[in-house]
N, C-alpha and C positions, 0 to 999 in steps of 0.2 A: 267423616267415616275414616276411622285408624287404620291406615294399611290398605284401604279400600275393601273392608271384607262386607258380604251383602248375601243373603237368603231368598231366593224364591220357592213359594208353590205354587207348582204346576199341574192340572188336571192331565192326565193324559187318553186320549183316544182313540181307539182302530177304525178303521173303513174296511170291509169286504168287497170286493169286484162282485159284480153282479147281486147285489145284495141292498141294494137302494130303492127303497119303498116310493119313494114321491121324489121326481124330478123338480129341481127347483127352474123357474124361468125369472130371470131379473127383470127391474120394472122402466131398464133402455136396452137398446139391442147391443149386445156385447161380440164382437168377432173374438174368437181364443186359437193361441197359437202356441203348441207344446212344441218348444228346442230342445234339441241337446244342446247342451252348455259350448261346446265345441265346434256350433253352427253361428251363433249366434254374432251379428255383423258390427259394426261399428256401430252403427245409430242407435240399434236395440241394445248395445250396452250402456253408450251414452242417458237414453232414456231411465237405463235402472238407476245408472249413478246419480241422475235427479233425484230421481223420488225416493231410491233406499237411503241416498250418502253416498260419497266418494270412498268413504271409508269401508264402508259397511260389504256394499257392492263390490271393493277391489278382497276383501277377506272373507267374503262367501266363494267366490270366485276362485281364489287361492285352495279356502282350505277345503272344497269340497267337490274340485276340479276332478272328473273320473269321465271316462265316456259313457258310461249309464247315466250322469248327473244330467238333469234338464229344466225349463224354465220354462213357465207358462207365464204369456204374457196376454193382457184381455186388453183390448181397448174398442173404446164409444168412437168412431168415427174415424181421425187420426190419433185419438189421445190415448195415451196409454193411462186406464186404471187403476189395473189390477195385475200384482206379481206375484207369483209363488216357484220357490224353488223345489225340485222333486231330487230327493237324495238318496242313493241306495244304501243299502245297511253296512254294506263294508263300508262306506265313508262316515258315518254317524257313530257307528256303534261304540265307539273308544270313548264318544264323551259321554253315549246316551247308551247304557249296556243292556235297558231291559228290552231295544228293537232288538225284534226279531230278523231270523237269519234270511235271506229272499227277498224282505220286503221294503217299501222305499219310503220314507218321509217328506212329510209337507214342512217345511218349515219359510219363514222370511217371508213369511205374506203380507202385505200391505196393499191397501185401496185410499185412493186419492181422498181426500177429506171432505171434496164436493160429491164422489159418488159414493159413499157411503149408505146404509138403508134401503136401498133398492137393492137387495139379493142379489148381486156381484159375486160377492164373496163364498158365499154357500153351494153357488150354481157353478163358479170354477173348481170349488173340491172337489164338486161332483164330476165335472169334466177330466179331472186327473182321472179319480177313481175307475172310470168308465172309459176311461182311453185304451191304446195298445200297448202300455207299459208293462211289462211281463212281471207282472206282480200281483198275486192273490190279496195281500194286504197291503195296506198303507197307515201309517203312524202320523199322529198331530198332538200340538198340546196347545197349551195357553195359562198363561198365569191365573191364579184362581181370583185374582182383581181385575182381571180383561172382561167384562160382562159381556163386552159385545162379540168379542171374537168366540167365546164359550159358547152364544145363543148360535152366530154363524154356523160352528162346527156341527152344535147338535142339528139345528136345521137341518144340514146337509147328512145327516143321518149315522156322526158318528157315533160310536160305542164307546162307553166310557171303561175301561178298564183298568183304574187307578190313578192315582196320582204321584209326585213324587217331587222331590226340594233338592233346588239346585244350589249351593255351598259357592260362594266366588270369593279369595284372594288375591289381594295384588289386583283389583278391578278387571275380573276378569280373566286374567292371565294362567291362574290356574283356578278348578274348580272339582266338583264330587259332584255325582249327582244319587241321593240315596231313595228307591223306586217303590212303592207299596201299595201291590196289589189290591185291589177291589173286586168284587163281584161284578161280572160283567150285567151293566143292562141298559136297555135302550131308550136311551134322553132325549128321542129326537121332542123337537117344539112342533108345533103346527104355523106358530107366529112368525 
């Protein structure tokens, strides 16, 4: 790749607070714990630095460091599963300009590769959405080749409101992101 230059598209999605038709319940018992980024201890960073990257985890951390920022962490027992970062819009909105103003984004989600398919994933969007984040919406995407996380989001009963392709130079380094609405309407699965 010349320069590192690369193209995604990306589905994009909204969630409304109080607007979730069917609760998802996962198929092992999940305890879930929403931090602010700012609470968050030595071990439960260490933990993300496993399972996101050293890399990944020290530049989410960095670049989207605000006291609204926080971090749902789900784990089976002791083990931690399941992460998702919860972003407010003034911290996103410079790379991603069609979030809206108030509201907060899911992004950096990842589930351990053994608990996968057991409704994890879908039952913690749900737990954002429905927490006491003071946010009427929440934003999510997925690349339009991520099948699985695409099926997750709709499960969990987001709304599909467009899509939109992300531009990266310099691998990343710098990037565009150009946004094109859709008709909003509701994808959830049953499966």
């Amino acid at each position: 790749m010349l320069f590192g230059i690369s193209q995604v598209r990306n589905e994009a999605f909204v969630f409304k607070k109080n607007e979730i038709s069917r609760i998802i319940t996962p198929k092992v018992k999940i305890s879930t714990m929403i931090l602010p980024l700012s609470e968050l201890n030595w071990n439960q960073l260490k933990q993300i630095r496993a399972q996101q990257g050293k890399f990944a985890a020290c530049y989410l951390k960095f670049k989207y460091s605000s006291l609204k920022t926080c971090v749902l962490l789900a784990y089976a027992g002791e083990c931690l599963t399941h992460i998702q970062w919860i972003v407010p819009a003034e911290k996103i909105k410079a790379r991603y300009p069609f979030v809206t103003e108030n509201s907060y984004s899911l992004i950096s989600c990842s589930t351990l590769q053994k608990f996968r398919g057991l409704g994890i994933y879908p039952s913690q969007i749900q737990k954002v959405v429905e927490s006491d984040i003071p946010a009427k919406m929440f934003w999510m995407w997925a690349a339009s080749t991520n099948t699985a996380g695409l099926k997750g989001i709709r499960k969990a009963g987001g709304i599909k409101v467009g899509e939109f392709v992300r531009k990266k130079w310099l691998w990343g380094c710098m990037s565009r992101v150009e946004f094109f609405p859709g008709q909003p309407s509701n994808q959830s699965e049953s499966s």
